[in-house]
C-alpha positions as CSV (number, residue, x, y, z in Angstrom):
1,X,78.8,-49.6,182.2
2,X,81.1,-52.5,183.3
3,X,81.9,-53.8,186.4
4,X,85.0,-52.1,188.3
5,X,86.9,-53.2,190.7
6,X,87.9,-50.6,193.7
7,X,91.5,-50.7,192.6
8,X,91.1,-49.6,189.3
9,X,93.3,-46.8,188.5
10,X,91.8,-45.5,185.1
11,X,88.7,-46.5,183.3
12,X,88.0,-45.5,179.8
13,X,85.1,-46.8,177.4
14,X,87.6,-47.8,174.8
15,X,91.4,-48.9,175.3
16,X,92.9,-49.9,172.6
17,X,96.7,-51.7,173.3
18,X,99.3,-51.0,171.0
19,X,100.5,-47.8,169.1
20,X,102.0,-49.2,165.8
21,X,100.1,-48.5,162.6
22,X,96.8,-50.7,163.4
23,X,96.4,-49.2,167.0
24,X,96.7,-45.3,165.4
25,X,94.1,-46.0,162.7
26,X,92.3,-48.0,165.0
27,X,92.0,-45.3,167.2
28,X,91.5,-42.6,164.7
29,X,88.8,-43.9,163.4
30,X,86.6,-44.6,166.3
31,X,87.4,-40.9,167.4
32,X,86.4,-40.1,163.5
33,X,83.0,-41.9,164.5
34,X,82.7,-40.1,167.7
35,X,83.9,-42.5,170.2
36,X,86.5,-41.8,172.7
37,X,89.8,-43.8,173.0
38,X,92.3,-44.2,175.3
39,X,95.6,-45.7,173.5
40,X,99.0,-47.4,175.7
41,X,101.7,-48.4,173.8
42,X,104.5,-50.5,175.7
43,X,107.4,-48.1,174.0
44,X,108.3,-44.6,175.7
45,X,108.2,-43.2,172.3
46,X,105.7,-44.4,169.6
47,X,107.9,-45.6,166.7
48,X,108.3,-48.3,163.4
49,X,110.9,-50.5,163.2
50,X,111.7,-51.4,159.5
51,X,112.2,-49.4,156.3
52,X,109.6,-49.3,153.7
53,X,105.9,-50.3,153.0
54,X,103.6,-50.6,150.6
55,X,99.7,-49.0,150.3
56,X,97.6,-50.5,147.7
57,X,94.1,-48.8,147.2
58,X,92.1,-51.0,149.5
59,X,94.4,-49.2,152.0
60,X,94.5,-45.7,150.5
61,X,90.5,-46.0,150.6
62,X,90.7,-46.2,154.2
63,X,93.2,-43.2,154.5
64,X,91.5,-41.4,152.2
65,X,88.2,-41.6,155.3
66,X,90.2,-40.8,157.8
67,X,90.9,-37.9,156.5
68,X,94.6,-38.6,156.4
69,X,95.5,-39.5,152.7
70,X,96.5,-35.7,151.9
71,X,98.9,-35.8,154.4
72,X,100.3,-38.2,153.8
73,X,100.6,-38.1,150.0
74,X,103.4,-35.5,150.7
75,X,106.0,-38.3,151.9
76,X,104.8,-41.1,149.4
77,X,106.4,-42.6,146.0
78,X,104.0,-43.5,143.1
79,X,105.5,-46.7,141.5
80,X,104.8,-46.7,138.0
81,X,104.7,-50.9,138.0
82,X,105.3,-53.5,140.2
83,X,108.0,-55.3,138.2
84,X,108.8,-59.6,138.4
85,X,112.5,-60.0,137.4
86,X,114.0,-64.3,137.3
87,X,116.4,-63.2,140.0
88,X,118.8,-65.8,138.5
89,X,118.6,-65.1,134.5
90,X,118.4,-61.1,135.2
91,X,115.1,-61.3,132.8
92,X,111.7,-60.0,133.2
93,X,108.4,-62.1,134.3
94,X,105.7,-60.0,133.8
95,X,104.6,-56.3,134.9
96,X,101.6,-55.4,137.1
97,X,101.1,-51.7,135.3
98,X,100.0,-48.9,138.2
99,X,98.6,-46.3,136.0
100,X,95.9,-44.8,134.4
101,X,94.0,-47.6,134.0
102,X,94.9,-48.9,137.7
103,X,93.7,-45.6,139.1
104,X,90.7,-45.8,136.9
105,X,90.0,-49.3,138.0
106,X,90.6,-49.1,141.7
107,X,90.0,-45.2,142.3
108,X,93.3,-45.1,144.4
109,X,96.4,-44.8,143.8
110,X,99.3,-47.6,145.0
111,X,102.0,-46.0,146.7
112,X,105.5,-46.3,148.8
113,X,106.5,-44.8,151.9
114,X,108.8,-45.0,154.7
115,X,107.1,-46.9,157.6
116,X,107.9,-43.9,160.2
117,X,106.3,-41.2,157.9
118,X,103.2,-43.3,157.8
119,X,103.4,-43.7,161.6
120,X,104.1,-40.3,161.8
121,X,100.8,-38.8,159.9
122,X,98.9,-41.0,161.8
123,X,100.2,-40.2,165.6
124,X,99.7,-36.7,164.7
125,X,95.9,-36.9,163.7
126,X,95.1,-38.7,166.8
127,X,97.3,-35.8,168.6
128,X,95.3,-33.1,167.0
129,X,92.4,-35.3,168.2
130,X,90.1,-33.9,171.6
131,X,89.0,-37.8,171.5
132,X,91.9,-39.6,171.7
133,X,94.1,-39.7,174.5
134,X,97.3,-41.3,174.2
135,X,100.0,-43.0,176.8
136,X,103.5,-44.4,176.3
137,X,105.8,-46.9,179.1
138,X,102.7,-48.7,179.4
139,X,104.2,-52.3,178.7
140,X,100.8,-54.6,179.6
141,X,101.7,-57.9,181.9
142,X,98.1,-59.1,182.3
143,X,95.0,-58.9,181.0
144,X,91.5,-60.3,182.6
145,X,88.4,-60.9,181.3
146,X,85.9,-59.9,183.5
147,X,82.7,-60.6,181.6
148,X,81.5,-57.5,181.3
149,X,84.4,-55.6,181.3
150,X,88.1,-56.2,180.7
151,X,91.3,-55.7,183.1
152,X,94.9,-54.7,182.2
153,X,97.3,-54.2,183.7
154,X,100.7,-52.6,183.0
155,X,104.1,-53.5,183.9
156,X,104.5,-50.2,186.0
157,X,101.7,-51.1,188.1
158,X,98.9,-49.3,186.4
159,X,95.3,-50.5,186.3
160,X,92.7,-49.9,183.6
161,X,89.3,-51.4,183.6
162,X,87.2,-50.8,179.8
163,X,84.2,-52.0,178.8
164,X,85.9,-52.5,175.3
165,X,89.8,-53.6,175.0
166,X,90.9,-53.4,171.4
167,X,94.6,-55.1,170.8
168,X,96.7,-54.0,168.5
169,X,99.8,-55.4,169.7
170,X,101.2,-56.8,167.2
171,X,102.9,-60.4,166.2
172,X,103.6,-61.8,169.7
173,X,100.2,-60.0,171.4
174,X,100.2,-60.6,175.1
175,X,96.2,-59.8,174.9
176,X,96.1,-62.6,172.6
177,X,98.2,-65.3,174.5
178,X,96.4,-64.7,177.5
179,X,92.6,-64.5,176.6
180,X,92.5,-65.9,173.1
181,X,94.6,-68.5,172.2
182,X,98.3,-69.2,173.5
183,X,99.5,-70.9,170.6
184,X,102.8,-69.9,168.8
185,X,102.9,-67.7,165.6
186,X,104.3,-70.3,163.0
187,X,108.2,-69.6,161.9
188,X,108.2,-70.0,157.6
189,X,112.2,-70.3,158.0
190,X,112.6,-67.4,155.8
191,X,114.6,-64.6,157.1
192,X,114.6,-60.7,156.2
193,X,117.6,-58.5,155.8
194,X,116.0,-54.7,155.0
195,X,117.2,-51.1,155.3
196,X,116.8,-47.7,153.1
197,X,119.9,-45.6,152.1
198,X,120.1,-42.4,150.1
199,X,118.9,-42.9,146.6
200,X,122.4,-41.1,145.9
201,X,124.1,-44.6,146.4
202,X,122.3,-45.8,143.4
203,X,122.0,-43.5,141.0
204,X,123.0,-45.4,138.0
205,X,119.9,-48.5,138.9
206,X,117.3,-48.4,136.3
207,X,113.8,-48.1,137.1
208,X,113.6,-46.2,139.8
209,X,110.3,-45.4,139.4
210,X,109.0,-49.4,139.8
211,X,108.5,-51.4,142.8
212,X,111.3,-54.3,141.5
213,X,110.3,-57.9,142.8
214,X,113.2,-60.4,141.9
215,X,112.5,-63.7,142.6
216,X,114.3,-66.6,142.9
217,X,114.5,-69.9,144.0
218,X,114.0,-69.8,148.2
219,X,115.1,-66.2,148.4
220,X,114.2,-62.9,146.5
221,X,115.0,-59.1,146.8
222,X,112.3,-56.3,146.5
223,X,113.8,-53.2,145.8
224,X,111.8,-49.4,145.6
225,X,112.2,-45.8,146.3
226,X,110.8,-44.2,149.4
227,X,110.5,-40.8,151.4
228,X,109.4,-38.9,148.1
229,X,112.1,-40.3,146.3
230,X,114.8,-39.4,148.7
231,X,115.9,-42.6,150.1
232,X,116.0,-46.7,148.5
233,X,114.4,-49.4,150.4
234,X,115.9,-53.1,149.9
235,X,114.4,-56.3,151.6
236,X,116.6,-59.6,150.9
237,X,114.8,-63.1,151.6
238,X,115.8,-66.2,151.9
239,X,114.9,-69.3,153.7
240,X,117.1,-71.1,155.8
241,X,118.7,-74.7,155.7
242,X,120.0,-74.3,159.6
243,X,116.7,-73.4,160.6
244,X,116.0,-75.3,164.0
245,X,113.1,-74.7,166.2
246,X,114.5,-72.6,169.5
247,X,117.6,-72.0,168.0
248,X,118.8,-68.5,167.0
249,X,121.7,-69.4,164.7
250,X,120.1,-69.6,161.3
251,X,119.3,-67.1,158.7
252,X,123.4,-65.6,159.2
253,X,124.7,-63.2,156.8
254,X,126.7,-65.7,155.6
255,X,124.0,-67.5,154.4
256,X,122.3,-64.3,153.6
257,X,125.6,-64.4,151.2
258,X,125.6,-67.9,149.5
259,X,122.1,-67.6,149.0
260,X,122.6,-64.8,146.6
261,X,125.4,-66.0,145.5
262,X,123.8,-67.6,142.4
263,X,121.8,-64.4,141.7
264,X,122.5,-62.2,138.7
265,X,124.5,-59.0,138.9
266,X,122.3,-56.3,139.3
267,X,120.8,-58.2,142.5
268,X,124.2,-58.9,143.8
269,X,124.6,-55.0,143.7
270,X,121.8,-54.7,145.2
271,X,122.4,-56.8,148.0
272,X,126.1,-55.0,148.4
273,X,123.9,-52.1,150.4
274,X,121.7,-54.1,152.8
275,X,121.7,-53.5,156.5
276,X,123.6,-56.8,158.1
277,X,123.3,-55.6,161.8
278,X,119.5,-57.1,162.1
279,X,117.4,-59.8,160.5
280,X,113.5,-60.5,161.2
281,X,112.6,-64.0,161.0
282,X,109.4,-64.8,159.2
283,X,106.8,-65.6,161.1
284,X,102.6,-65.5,160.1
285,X,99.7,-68.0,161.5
286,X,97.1,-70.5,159.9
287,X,93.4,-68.8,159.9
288,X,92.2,-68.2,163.5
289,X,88.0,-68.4,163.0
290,X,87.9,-66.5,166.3
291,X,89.8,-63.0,168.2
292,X,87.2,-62.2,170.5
293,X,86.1,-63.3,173.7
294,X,83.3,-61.1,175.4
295,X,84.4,-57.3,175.6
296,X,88.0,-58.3,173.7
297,X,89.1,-58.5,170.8
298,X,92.4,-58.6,167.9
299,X,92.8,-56.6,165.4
300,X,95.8,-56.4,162.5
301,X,99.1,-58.8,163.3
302,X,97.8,-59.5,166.6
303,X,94.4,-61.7,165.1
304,X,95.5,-62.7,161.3
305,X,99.4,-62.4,161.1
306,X,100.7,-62.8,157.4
307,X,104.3,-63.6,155.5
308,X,104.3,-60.3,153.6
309,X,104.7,-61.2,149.9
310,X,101.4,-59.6,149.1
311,X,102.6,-56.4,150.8
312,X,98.7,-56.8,152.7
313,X,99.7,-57.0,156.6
314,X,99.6,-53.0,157.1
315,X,96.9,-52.8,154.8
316,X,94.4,-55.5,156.4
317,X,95.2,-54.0,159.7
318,X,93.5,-50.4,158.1
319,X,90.6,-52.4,156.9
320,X,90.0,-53.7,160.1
321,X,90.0,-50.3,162.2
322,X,87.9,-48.8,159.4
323,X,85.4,-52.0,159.6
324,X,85.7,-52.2,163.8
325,X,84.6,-48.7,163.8
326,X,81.7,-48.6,161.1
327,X,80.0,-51.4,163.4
328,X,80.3,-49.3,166.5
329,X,78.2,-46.5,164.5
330,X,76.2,-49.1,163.5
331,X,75.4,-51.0,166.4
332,X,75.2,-47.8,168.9
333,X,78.2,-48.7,170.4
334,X,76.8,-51.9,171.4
335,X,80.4,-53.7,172.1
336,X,79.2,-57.6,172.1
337,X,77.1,-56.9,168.8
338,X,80.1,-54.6,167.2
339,X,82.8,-57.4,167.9
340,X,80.7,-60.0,167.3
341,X,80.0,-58.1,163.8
342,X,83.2,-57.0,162.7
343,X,84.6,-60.6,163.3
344,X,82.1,-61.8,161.2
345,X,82.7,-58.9,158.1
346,X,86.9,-59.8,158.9
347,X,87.6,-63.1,159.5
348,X,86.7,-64.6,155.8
349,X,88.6,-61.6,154.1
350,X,91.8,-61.7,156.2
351,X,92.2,-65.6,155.8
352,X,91.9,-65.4,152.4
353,X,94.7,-62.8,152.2
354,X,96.5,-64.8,155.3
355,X,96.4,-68.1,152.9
356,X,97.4,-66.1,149.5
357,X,100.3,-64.8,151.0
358,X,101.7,-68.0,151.5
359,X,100.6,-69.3,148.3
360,X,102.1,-66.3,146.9
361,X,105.3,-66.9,148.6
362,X,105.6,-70.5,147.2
363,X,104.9,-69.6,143.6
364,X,107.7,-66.6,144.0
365,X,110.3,-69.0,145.3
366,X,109.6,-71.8,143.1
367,X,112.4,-73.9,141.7
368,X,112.8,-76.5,138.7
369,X,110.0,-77.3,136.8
370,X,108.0,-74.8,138.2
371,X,110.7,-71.9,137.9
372,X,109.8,-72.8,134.0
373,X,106.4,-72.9,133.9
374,X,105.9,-70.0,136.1
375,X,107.6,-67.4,133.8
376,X,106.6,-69.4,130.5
377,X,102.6,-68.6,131.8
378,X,103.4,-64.8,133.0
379,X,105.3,-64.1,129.8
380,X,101.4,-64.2,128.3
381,X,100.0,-61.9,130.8
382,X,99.3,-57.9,129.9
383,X,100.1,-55.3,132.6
384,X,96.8,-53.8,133.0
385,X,95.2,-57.2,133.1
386,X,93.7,-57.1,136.8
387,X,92.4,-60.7,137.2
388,X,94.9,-61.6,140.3
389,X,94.0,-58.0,142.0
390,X,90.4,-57.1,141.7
391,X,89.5,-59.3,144.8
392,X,92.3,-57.6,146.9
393,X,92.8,-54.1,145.5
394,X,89.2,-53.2,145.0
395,X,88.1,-54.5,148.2
């Protein structure tokens, strides 16, 4: 057992920080593996902010562990294709084809959901959990290293002392800052406009049964129904020319307008129906070759933050609980041998996704020449051809 300090308030074997989708699964899984875990989240409700997300089968596979996949599968959207569209010209790139012989290849299914209903599933498994125990209003202010052990401590005044802190807390991790490494995350200057709205409001698109990628030069739109067909989720990007380090005017809705001002008509409709009351800047990090530092340690945004044009962020931070928690079964519970493990076993997948997102990005928002020669080599490509996505998917 670790050291404690005589003002402790609370001690628990495991805390993990943060109740967003990688501190749920995270949790869930070690409780799946007999482990108990004590979860804070700094909200007073657990909730997602955003619209839709995407599962690809190296997530489902992790779902489908935890028991939670059948659950879940009663809120979810099976895309038919992910579809590439010249967001400019209005024609089609290429097709990656999501069925029978994607299911047959990766064993899992790729699906669409609202972010909340996937939150949801998962807050209610560890509820319906006797090993989980979960806290909300428990914003953490510090966090010590003690050697053995690990302090934190909330805004509110709370103490808790664990002999293993897992943090899940996301982009802008105060665990991080303080014990890892205080460096910013990096700002891409691309900006996010996203929302879902009844699928009513557009009834006459075609293809709503494809995840629609259009992309065009420094901006694209991803379009796709979500909430079992019930609702449309739309995420305009672009990248900003006013972007300026410290400064918060950049990425405005009326850029968010001239940038799509030279896109063809069906994403001009599209872009008629996007939420303008909040943007998200961009943000990701280069490849950190260490999150752990004696009894602590990152897992999900908070140790490998991504640009999402691979739809990977949630889905890394699932392989990670599933991995973290396979090397406390295997090492006993042994926390310096798990951590030191699961590093090891994460670090080179998540900065190849981390780097192929950004490459990814580039390649989607391409101009010129390489606008030409992008869609002149995907024009030759079959959907079921799986060269780009066997590394990833079938992970």
């Amino acid at each position: 057992m670790g050291r404690l300090s005589l003002n402790t308030k609370s001690f628990y074997p495991l805390l993990v920080v943060g109740g967003g989708i990688g501190g749920l699964t995270t949790a869930l899984a070690l409780a799946r593996k007999g482990f108990p875990v004590h979860l804070i989240e700094r909200e007073a409700e657990f909730g997602e902010i955003g619209a839709g997300i995407q599962l690809a089968p190296n997530a489902s596979k992790v779902l489908d562990r935890l028991g939670v996949l059948a659950e879940i599968s009663k809120y979810v959207v099976y895309p038919e294709g992910i579809v590439w569209m010249d967001a400019v010209s209005g024609k089609h790139i290429t097709t990656l084809d999501l069925g029978e012989n994607f299911v047959k290849n990766y064993r899992y299914r790729y699906f669409v959901m609202h972010r909340s209903d996937l939150l949801t599933c998962l807050l209610q498994a560890c509820q319906q959990n006797p090993l989980i125990t979960l806290e909300t209003s428990r914003p953490v202010v510090r966090v010590e290293d003690l050697g053995d052990a690990a302090r934190v401590t909330c805004a509110n005044g709370e103490i808790y002392e664990t002999e293993a802190l897992v943090a899940a807390d996301g982009l802008h991790s105060v665990v991080r800052a303080q014990l890892i490494d205080d460096s910013a995350p990096v700002c891409s200057e691309f900006v996010a406009y996203r929302g879902a709205i009844p699928i009513e409001e557009i009834s006459n698109h075609a293809g709503l049964n494809n995840v629609f990628y259009w992309v065009g030069p420094d901006m694209h739109l991803v379009q796709y129904p979500v909430r079992r067909g019930e609702l449309y989720n739309q995420v305009a990007v672009f990248k900003s020319k006013r972007y300026r380090p410290g400064s918060d005017d950049w990425g405005t809705v009326d850029e968010l307008e001239e940038k799509f001002s030279q896109a063809c008509e069906g994403v001009r409709t599209g872009l008629v129906k996007i939420k303008r009351n909040r943007r998200w800047p961009l943000f990701d990090r280069l490849p950190a070759d260490n999150w752990t530092r004696n009894r602590v340690t990152l897992i999900g945004d908070a140790a490998h933050p991504m640009l999402q044009y691979i739809a990977q962020g949630a889905c890394q931070a699932l392989e990670d609980a599933m991995c973290l928690a396979d090397k406390m079964e295997e090492f006993g519970g042994d926390i310096p041998k798990t951590f030191a493990a699961y590093q090891a076993e994460r670090f080179p997948r998540t900065a190849r996704v981390q780097t192929s997102a950004r490459q990814f990005g580039e390649i989607a928002h391409i101009d010129g020449m390489g606008l030409i020669l992008r869609n002149a080599y995907f024009a030759g490509r079959v959907s079921d051809d799986f060269t780009y996505t066997d590394w990833l998917y079938g992970y």
